[in-house]
C-alpha positions as CSV (number, residue, x, y, z in Angstrom):
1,X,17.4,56.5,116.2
2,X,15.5,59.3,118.2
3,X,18.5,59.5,120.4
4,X,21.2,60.0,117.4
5,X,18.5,63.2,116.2
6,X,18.9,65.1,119.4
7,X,22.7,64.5,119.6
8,X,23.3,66.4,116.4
9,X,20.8,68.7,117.5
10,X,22.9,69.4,120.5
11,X,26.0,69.3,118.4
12,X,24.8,72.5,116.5
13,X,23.5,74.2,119.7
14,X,27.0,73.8,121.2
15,X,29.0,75.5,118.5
16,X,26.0,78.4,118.8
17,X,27.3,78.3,122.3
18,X,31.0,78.4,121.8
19,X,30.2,81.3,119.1
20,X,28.4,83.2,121.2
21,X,30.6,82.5,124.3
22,X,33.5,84.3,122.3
23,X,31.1,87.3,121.3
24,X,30.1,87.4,124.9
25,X,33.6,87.9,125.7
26,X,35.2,90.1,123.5
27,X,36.7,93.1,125.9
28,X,34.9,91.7,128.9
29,X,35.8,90.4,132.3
30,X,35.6,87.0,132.3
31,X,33.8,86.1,135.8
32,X,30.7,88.6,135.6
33,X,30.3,86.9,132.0
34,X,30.4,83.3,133.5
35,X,28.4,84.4,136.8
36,X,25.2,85.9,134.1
37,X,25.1,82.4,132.0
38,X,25.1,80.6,135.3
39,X,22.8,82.6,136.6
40,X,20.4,82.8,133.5
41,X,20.9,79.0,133.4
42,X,19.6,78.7,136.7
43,X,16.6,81.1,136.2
44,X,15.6,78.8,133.3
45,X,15.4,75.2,135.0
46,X,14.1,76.7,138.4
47,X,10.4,76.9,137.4
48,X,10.8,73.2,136.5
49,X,12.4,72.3,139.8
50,X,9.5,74.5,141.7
51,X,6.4,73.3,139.3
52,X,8.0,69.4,140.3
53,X,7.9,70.0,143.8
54,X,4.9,71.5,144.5
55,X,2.3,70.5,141.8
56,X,1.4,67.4,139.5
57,X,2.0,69.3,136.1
58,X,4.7,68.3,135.0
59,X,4.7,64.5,136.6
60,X,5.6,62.0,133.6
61,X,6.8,64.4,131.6
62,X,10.4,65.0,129.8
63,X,10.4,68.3,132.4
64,X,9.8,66.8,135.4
65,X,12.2,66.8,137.9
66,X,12.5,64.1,140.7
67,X,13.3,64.9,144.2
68,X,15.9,63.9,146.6
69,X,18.1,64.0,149.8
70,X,21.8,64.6,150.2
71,X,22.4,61.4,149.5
72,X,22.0,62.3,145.5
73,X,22.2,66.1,145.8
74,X,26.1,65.8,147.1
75,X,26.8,63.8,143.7
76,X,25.4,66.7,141.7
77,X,27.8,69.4,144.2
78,X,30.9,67.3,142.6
79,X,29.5,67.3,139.1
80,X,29.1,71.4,139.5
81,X,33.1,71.4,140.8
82,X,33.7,70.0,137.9
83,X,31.9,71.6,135.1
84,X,32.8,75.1,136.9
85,X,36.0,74.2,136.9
86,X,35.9,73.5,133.1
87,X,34.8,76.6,132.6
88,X,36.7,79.0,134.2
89,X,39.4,77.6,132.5
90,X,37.6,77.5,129.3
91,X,35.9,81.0,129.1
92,X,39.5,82.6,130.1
93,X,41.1,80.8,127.1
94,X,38.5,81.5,124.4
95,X,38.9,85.2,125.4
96,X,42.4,85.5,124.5
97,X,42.3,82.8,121.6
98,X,41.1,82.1,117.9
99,X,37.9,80.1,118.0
100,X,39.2,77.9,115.3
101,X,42.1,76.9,117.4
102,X,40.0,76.5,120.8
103,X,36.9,74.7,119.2
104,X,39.4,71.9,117.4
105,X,41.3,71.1,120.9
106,X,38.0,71.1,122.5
107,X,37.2,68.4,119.8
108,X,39.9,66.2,121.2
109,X,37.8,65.1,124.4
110,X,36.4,62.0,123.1
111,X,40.1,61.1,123.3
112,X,41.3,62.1,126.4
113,X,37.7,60.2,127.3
114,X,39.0,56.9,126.1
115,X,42.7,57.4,127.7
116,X,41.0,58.2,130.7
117,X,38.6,55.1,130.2
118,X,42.2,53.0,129.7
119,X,43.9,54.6,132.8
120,X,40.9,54.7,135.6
121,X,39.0,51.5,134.3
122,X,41.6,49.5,132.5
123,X,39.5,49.2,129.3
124,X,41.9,48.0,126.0
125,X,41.2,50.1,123.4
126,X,40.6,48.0,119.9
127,X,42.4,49.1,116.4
128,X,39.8,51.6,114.9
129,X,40.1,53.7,118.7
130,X,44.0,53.8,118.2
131,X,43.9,55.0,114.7
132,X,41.4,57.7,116.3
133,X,43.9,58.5,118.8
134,X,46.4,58.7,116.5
135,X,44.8,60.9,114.3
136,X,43.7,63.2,117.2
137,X,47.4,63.8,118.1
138,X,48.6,64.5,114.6
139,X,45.5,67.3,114.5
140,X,47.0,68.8,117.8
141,X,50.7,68.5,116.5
142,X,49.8,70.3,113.3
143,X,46.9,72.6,115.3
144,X,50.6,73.9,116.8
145,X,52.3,74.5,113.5
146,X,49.3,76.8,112.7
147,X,49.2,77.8,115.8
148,X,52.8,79.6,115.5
149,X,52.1,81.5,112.4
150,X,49.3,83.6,114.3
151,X,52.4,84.0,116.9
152,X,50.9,81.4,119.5
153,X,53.5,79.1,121.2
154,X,51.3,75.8,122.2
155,X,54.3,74.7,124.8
156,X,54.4,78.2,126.5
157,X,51.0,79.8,126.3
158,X,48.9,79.4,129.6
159,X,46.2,80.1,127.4
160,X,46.9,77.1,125.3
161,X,46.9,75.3,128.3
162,X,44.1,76.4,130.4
163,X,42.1,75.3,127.0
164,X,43.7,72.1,127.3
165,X,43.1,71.7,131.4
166,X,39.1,72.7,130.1
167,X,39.2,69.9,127.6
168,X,40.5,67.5,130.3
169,X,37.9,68.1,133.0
170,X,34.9,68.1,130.1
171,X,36.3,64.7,129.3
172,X,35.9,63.8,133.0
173,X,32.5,65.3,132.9
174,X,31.6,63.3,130.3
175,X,32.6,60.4,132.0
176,X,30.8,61.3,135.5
177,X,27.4,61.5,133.5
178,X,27.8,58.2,132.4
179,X,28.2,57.5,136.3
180,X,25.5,59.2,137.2
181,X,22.9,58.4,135.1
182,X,23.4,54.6,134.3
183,X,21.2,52.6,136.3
184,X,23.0,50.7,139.5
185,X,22.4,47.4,138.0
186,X,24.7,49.0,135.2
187,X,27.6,50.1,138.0
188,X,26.0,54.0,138.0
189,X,23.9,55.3,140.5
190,X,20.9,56.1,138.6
191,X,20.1,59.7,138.9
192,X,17.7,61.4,137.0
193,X,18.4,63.3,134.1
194,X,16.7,66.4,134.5
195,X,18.0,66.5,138.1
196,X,21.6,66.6,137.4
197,X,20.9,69.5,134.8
198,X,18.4,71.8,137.2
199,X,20.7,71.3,140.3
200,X,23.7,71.3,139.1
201,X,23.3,74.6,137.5
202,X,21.6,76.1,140.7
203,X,24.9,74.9,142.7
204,X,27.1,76.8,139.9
205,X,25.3,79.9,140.3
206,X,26.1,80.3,144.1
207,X,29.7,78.5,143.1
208,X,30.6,81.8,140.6
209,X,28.5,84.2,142.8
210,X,31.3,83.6,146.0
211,X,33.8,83.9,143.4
212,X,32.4,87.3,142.3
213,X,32.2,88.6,145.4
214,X,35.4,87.2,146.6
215,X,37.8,87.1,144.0
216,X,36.4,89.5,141.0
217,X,34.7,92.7,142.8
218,X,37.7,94.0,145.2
219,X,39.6,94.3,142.2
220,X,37.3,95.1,139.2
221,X,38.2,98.9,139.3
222,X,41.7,97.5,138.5
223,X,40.8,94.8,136.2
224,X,39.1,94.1,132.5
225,X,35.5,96.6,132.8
226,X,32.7,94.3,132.3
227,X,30.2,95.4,130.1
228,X,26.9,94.0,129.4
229,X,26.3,92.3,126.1
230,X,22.8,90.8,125.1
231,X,24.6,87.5,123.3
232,X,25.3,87.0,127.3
233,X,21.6,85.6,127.3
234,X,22.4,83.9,124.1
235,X,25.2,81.6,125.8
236,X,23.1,80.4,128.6
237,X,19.7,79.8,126.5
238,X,21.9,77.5,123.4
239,X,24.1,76.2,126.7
240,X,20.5,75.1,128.2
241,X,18.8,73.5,125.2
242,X,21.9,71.9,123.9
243,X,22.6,70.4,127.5
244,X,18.9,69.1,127.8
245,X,18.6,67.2,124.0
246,X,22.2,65.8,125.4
247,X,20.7,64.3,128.5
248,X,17.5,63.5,127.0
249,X,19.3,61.3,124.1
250,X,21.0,59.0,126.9
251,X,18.0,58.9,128.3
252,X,16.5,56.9,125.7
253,X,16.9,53.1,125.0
254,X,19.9,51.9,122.7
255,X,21.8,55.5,123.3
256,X,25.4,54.9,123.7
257,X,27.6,57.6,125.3
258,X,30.5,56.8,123.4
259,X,28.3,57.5,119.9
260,X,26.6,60.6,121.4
261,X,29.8,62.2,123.2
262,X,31.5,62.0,119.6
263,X,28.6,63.4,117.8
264,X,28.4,66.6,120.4
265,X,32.0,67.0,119.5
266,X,30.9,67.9,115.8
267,X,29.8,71.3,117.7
268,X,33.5,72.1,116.3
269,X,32.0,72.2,112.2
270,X,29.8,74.9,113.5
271,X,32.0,77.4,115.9
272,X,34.5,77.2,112.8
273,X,32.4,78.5,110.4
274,X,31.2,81.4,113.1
275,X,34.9,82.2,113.3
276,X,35.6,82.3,109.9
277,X,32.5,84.1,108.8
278,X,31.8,86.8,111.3
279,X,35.2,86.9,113.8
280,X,37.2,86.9,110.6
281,X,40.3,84.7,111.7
282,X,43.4,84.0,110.4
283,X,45.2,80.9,108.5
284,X,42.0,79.2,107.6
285,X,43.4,76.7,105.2
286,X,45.6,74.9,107.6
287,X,43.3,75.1,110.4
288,X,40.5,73.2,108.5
289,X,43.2,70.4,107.5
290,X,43.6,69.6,111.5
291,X,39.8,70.1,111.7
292,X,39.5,67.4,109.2
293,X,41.4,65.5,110.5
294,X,39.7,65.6,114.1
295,X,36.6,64.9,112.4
296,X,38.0,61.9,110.9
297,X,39.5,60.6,114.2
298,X,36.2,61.4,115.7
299,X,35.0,58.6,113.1
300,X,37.5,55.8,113.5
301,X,36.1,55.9,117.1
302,X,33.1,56.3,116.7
303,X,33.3,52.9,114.4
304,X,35.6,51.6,116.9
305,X,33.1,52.4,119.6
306,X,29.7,50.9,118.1
């Protein structure tokens, strides 16, 4: 059970992440923030790519990186689009929300996996998976109510929302990875592992670098200062390792994606207890009822799912 290890090793990373994502951008423009952890992201895998390509260190080793063409590099391009995308969204609406009210919807995309799984690939979804549904949209319904007290309006907020759209396009990340790395003979194309991470991150850096220098620097005189912060380093390095146990676990025989997406979710536990312990936030008590009961949903499917 090697594989179910590293996924609650990456769950814990991940809610370092989301803590130290929120740090990163208290009072700080969003897109300098998101250009550094690319960046740093990319300035960690590259020696790996470079040490592939032109030695034999690394060959049959969890670091190696395989080579390729277009013909898998262009996959990789889309999976960028889409994790960029994710973020964007994301990192603008944990900067101008609670982190115990971003990291619970954010728990919800095992969900919106599954509905996707029902709508794209016509998949029935079995009793224990409904309950987990079920359960899921109760949390957000009362995640609302709590919502309100701390003057947050979940129908009209664009923040709301953008963490919602983030949640959405994780969810279809989630389901891409599956695509990518499953072996043809499984309906996937069979990519390796450490390739999707290393490249993927490099074509994210030059993503948020045009949008820098197109979108963010004409107007930053006008805009939020940005202002360096070191836990900036902090969000790509937990980002990194919690991203490389994820693909290393469904890389390993018997790991199911299903088990392993659910587990990462658990990331929540952790970027709750950040917020409540060192961002100080508000109407704890009612927030960890609708964390419970994402927690619980998470394992109705996860029993569904095995």
């Amino acid at each position: 059970m090697a594989w179910l290890i590293l996924a609650f090793m990456s769950a814990a990373l991940l809610g370092c992440y989301d803590s130290f994502k929120k740090e990163a951008l208290k009072g700080n423009a969003v897109l300098p923030v998101l250009f550094l952890n690319t960046l740093f992201s990319s300035l960690i895998f590259l020696p790996f790519i470079v040490l592939s390509a032109t030695t034999d260190t690394l060959d049959g080793s969890m670091f190696q990186v395989a080579s390729g063409g277009w013909e898998q590099h262009k996959y990789i391009v889309l999976k960028a689009l889409i994790v960029l995308s994710s973020w964007v969204l994301g990192y603008f609406g944990m900067k101008h929300l609670p982190l115990t009210i971003v990291g619970p919807i954010n728990a919800t995309r095992p969900v919106m996996v599954l509905v996707g799984a029902l709508l794209v690939f016509g998949e029935r979804l079995n009793l224990w998976q409904w309950a987990g549904v079920l359960l899921a949209v109760m949390s957000f319904l009362m995640l609302s109510h709590s919502g309100k007290k701390e003057g947050i309006d979940f129908k009209r907020d664009h923040w709301i929302w953008m963490i919602v759209g983030a949640a959405a396009l994780g969810a279809v990340s989630g389901l891409y990875d599956k695509y990518l790395m499953a072996s043809p003979a499984d309906g996937g194309i069979g990519l390796d592992r450490m390739m999707v991470q290393s490249w993927y991150n490099i074509y994210q850096c030059f993503m948020m670098l045009a949008m820098l220098l197109l979108l963010w620097w004409p107007k930053h005189k006008e805009t939020t200062p940005f202002h360096w912060q070191w836990s900036i380093i902090g969000v790509s390095i937990f980002l990194s390792t919690a991203d490389f146990l994820y693909f290393y676990s469904l890389s390993l025989p018997d790991a199911m994606i299903s088990i392993v997406s659910m587990i990462r979710r658990g990331s929540v536990v952790v970027s709750f207890l950040f917020g409540a312990m060192f961002f100080h936030e508000k109407n704890l008590k009612a927030k960890a009822v609708d964390l419970a009961l994402v927690l619980l949903g998470m394992v109705f499917l996860a029993i569904g799912s095995a």
